[in-house]
N, C-alpha and C positions, 0 to 999 in steps of 0.2 A: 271676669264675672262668672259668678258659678252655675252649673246647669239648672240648679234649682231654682235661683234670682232670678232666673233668664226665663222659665219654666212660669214661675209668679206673674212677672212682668207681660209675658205674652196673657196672662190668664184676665190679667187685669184690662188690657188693651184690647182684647178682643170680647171684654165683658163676659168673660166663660161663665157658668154654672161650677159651682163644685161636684157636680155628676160629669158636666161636657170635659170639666179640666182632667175628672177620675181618669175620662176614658181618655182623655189624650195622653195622661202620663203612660195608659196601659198599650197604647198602641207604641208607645216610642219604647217600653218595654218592650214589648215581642218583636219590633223590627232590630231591637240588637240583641235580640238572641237570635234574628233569624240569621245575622251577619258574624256570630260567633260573640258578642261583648256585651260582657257583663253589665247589665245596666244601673246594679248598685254599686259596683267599683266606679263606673261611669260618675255615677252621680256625688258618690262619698270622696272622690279625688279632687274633684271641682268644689269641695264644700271649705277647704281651707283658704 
């Protein structure tokens, strides 16, 4: 499953907002740049 399905699904399950989901996608953004990884190779590897 790809991080974005996986990204969805929690959005849906946790009944996010599209603003709440905005910032969770941004936080998991900065916690892999804080750890060195690239968060759109992250996400574009897992999209196949």
């Amino acid at each position: 499953m790809s991080v974005e399905s996986n990204l969805l699904e929690a959005k849906q399950i946790l009944n996010l907002s599209d603003d709440e989901f905005n910032g969770v996608k941004l936080a998991i953004k900065y916690m892999c740049e804080k750890q060195g990884v690239n968060y759109n190779s992250l996400v574009s590897e897992n999209l196949h």
